[in-house]
C-alpha positions in Angstrom: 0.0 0.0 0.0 1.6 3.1 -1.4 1.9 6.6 1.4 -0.8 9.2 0.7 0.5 12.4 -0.3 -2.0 15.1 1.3 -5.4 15.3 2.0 -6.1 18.2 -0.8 -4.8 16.2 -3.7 -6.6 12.6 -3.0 -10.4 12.6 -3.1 -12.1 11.2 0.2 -12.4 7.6 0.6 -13.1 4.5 3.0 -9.3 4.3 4.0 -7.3 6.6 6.1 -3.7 7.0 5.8 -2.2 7.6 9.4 1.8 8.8 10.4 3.7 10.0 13.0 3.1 7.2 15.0 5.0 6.3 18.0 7.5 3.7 16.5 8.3 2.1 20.0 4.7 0.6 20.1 4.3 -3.0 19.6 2.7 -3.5 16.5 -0.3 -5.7 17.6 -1.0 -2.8 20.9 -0.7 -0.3 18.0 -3.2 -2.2 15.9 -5.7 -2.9 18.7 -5.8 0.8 20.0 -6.1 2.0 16.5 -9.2 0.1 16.4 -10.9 1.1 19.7 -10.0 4.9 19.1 -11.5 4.9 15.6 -14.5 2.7 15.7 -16.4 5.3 17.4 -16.7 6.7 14.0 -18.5 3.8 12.1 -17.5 -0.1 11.2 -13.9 -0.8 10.7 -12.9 -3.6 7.7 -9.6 -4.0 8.6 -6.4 -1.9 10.2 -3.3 -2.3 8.4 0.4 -1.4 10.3 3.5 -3.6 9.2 7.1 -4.1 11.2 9.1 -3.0 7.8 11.4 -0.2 8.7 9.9 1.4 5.5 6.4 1.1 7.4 7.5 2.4 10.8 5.3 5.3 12.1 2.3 4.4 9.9 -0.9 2.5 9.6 -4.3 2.2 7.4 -7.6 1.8 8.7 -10.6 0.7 5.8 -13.6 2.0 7.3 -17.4 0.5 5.8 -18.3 3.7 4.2 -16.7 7.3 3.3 -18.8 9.6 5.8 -16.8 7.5 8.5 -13.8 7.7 7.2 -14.1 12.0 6.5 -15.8 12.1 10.5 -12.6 10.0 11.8 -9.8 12.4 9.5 -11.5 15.4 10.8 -12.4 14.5 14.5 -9.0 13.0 15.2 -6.7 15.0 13.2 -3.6 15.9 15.6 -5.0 13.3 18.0 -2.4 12.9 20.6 -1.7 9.2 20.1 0.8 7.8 22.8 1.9 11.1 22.8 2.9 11.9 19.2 -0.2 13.8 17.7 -1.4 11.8 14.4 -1.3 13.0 10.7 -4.4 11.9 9.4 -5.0 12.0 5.0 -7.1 9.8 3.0 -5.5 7.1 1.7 -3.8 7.1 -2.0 -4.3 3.4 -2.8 -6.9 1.3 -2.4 -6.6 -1.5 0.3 -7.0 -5.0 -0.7 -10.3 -5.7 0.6 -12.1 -2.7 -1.2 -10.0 -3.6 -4.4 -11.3 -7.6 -4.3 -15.4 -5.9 -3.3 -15.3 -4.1 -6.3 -12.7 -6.8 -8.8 -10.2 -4.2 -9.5 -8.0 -6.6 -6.6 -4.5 -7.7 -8.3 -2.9 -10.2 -6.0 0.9 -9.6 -5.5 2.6 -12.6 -3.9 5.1 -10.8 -1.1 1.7 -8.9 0.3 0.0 -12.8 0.1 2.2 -14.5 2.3 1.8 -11.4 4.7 -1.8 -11.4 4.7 -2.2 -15.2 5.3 -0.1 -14.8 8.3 -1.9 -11.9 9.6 -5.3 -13.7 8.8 -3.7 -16.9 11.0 -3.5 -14.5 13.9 -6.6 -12.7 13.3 -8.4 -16.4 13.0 -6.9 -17.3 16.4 -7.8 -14.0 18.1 -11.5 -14.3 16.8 -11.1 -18.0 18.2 -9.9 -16.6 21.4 -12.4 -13.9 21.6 -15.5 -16.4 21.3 -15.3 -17.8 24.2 -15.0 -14.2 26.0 -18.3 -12.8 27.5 -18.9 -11.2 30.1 -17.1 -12.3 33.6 -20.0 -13.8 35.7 -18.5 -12.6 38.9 -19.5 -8.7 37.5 -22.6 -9.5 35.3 -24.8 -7.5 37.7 -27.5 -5.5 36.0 -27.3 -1.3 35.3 -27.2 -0.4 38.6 -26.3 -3.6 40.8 -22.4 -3.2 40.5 -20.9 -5.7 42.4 -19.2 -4.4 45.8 -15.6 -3.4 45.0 -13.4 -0.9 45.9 -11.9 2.3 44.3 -7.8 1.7 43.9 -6.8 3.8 46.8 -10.0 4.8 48.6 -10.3 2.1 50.9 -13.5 2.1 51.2 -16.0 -0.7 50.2 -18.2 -0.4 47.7 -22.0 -1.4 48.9 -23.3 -3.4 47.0 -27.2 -2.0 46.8 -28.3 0.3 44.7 -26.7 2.6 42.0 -23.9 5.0 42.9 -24.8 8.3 42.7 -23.7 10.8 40.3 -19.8 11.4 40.9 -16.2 11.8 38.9 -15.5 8.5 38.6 -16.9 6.2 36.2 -16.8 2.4 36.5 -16.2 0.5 33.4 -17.5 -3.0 33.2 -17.4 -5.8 30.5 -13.5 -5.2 28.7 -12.0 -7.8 26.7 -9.2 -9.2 28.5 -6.5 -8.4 26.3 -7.7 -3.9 27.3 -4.5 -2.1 28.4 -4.9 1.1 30.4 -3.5 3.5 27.0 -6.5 2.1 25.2 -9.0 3.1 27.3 -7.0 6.0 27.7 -7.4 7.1 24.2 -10.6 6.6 24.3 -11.8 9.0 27.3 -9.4 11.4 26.7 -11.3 12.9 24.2 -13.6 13.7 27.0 -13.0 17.0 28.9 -12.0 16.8 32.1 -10.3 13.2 32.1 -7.9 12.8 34.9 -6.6 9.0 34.8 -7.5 5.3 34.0 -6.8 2.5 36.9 -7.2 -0.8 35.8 -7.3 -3.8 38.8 -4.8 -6.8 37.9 -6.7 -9.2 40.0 -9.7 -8.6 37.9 -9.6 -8.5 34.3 -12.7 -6.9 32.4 -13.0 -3.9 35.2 -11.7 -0.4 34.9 -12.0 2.9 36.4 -11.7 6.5 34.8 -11.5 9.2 36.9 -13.0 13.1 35.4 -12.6 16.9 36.9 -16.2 16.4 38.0 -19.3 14.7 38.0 -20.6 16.5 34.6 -17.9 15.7 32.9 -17.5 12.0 33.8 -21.2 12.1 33.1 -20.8 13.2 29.3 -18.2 10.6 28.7 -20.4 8.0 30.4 -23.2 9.1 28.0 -21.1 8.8 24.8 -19.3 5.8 25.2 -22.3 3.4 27.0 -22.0 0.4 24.7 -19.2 1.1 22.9 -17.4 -2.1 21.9 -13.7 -2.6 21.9 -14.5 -5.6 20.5 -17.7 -7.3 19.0 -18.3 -9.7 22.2 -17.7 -6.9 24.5 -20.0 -3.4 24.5 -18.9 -1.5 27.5 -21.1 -1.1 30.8 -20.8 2.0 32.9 -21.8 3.2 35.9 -20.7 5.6 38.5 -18.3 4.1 40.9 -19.3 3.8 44.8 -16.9 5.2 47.2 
């Protein structure tokens, strides 16, 4: 897949050309947080990011439909991205899985062997990710959290009724693989955002602290449901203190 040039001289399209990426990420984190930061704009086809050196710094995401693709360049433009704000242009070339929709796809054997191995993984992954619901021990409905406590509050968290309206937002239902920078690229966008603390000892669970309780409430409000992966839509709450 050939680098854009700039956004002026390539007509819009489903695919997003993205650089001045942080080159020290692993490729697969890069590739995961690439997809929970931009599928709040619409469905995702595939993200593209290879370990060439030629590569380095750069990455494709195919999104279902143009309108996505022109909200995602726009919204996220000089998006701080592990700390390196991202370059955003529509994509020169075509990826492979538009080209074979619409049979203008011309195979080219080095890309091939990279694509099988990629599809291996991804196969695996959705494999893994099947048998990933929802951890019983928190599959309490809206409002029926399960009694835990805040990271460094020491206090328990009762385990009747719904918090009430306050900063910090508990986030319910991850996929196991979530890292804190994900879910911090996702509600930074959010004014106010503070920090996220994830709990080792219990995978699926996060909380993301705000300014106040408006602002934790708006984020709350715009990503209820969001899904970092298919299996997973979010659940938040307020967190009890």
């Amino acid at each position: 897949m050939a680098e854009a040039t700039t956004g002026t001289e390539v007509p819009p399209n489903v695919t997003i050309y993205i650089n001045n990426l942080n080159e020290k990420i692993k490729l697969e984190e890069l590739k995961k947080s690439l997809l929970a930061v931009f599928s709040q704009f619409g469905k995702i086809l595939e993200v593209l990011a290879f370990k060439t050196l030629k590569h380095k710094g750069q990455a494709w995401v195919v999104f279902e439909d143009v309108s996505s693709a022109s909200n995602a360049l726009r919204q996220m433009q000089g998006f701080p991205f592990y700390d390196k704000p991202m370059r955003i242009q529509y994509a020169k070339t075509k990826s492979d899985i538009i080209a074979k929709g619409d049979g203008t796809f011309v195979p080219r054997e080095r890309r091939k062997r990279h694509d099988d191995k990629g599809k291996k993984k991804k196969e695996q992954h959705d494999a893994n990710q099947a048998g990933m619901g929802l951890n019983p021990a928190y599959a309490g409905a809206y409002g029926a959290t399960p009694a835990l406590p805040y990271p460094g509050s020491g206090k328990p968290m009762l385990p009747e009724g719904p918090a009430p309206p306050n900063n910090i937002l508990f986030v319910q239902n991850l996929p196991h693989e979530t890292t804190p920078m994900m879910l911090q690229m996702l509600f930074y966008q959010y004014t106010g955002f503070k920090e996220v603390r994830m709990v080792e000892t219990k995978p699926g669970i996060a909380f993301v602290e705000y300014g106040d309780e408006m602002q934790s409430t708006a984020a709350m409000q715009a990503l209820q449901g969001f899904k970092i992966t298919q299996q997973n839509p979010m659940l938040i709450t307020y967190a009890k203190k």
